[in-house]
N, C-alpha and C positions, 0 to 999 in steps of 0.2 A: 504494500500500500504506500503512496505516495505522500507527502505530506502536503498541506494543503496552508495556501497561501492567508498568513494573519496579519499582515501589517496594517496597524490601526493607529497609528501616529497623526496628528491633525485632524481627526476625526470631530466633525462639532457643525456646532452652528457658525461657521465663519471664525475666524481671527479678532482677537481683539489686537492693540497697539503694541501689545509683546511679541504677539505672534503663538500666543497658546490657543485653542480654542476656547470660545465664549462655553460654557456648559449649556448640557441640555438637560433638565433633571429627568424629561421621561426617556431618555436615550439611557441613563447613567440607571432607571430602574430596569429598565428593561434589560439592560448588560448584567446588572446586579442578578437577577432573576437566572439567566443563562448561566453565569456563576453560579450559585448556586448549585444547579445540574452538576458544574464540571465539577464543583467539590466531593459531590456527591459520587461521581463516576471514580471519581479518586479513592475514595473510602470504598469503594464496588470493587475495582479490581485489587486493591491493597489487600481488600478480603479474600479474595480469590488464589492469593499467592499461598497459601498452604494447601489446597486442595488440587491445584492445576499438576499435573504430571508430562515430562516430554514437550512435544510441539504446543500442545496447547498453554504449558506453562508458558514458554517461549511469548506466543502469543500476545496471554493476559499482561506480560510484563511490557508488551510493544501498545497495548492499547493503554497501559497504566501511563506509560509516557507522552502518548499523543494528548489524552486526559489532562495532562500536569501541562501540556503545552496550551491548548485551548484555554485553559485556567491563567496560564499568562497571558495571553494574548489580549483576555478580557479586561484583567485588572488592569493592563495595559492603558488599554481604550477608556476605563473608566477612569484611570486617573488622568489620561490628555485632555478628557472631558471639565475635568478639576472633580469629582467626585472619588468619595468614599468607598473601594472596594470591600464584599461582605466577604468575611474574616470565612475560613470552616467550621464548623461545629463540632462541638470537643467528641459527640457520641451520634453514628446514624444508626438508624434500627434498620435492623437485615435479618430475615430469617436463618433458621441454622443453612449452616453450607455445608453439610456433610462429607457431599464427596464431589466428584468432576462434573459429574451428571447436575446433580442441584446446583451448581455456581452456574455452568452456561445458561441452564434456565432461568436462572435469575436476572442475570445479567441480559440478556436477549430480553426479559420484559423490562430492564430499566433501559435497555436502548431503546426499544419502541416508546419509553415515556419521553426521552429525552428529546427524539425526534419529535414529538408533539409538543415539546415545550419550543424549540426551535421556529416547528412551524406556526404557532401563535405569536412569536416572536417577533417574526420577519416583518411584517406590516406594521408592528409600532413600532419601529428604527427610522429616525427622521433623516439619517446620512446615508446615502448609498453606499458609501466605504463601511458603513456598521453592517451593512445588510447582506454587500459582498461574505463582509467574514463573517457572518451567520450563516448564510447560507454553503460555504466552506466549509464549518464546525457539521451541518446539520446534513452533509453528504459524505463525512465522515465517519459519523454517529450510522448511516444508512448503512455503511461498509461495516462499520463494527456487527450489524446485525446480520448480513449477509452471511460473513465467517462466522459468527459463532452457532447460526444456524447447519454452516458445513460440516464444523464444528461434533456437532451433536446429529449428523447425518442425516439431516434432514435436506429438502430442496431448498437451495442458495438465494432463489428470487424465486419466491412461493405467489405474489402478485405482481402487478403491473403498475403501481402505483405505491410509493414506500408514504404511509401518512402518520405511521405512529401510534395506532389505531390498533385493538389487536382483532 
C-alpha cells in the first residue's frame, strides 16, 4: 500500500499578515472529530499487537503506522489552523481480542466506522486542501478494510460502493 498524500500546511480560511492561516473553528472541529478516529485506530491496532501472528502481525504493525501518520497529519492541520489538537484518551473500550480471528473482526468493523466518520466529514471541511487529505485518510481506511477482509479470507471488494455502512 502506498502512502497517501497529507500535506496540510496553510490550510484555513486565507492568510492573515503573518502568513498563518486565519482559523476556522468548524474546520478545527471537524479535524478534531477525525482525530479522534485516528486515536482510536491507534489504540485498535496497538491492541492487536499480541494476538497478530506472521504476515498479519506484519501487517497490523504497517496499519498501526499509517494510523500514527494520519494522527499527525491532522494535529498538523489543526494547529496551522491555530487550534487545539484532542489529546488521546488515557483508556478505549474494546472487547476481549482473544485470538487473530476476533482482532480482524474487530478491527474491519472499526474501519467500516471510520470510513463513515470520514464520509460525514468530507462536506463540513471549508478548505479543499482539508478535504483532499480526508478524502486521502478515508481511501486509506477503505484499503485497510479491503486486506483485512483478505485477511480473514473473505472476498476483498465484497461491494461496489465502500460507505462504511455494514
Amino acid at each position: 500500500m502506498g502512502g497517501a498524500p497529507v500535506l496540510l500546511a496553510a490550510c484555513g480560511g486565507g492568510d492573515d499578515e503573518s502568513g498563518k492561516p486565519k482559523p476556522r473553528s468548524a474546520d478545527v472541529d471537524v479535524l478534531n472529530t477525525a482525530l479522534d478516529v485516528e486515536h482510536t485506530a491507534v489504540a485498535v491496532y496497538t491492541a492487536g499487537e499480541p494476538v497478530l501472528r506472521g504476515p498479519t502481525r506484519a501487517l497490523g504493525r504497517e496499519f498501526l503506522d499509517q494510523e500514527r501518520k494520519h494522527a499527525a497529519a491532522l494535529v498538523r492541520a489543526i494547529e496551522d489552523l491555530g487550534g487545539t489538537p484532542n489529546k488521546p484518551r488515557t483508556h478505549y473500550d474494546m472487547p476481549p481480542l482473544p485470538d487473530q480471528n476476533a482482532f480482524l473482526t474487530f478491527a474491519r468493523d472499526f474501519e467500516n466506522t471510520a470510513v463513515a466518520a470520514y464520509i460525514e466529514a468530507l462536506p463540513k471541511l471549508t478548505h479543499p486542501q482539508l478535504r483532499a487529505t480526508a478524502a486521502a485518510i478515508l481511501t486509506i481506511e477503505a484499503e485497510h478494510i479491503s486486506t483485512l477482509l483478505a485477511a480473514m479470507g473473505e472476498d476483498r471488494v465484497p461491494e461496489a460502493f465502500v460507505t462504511g455502512e455494514e
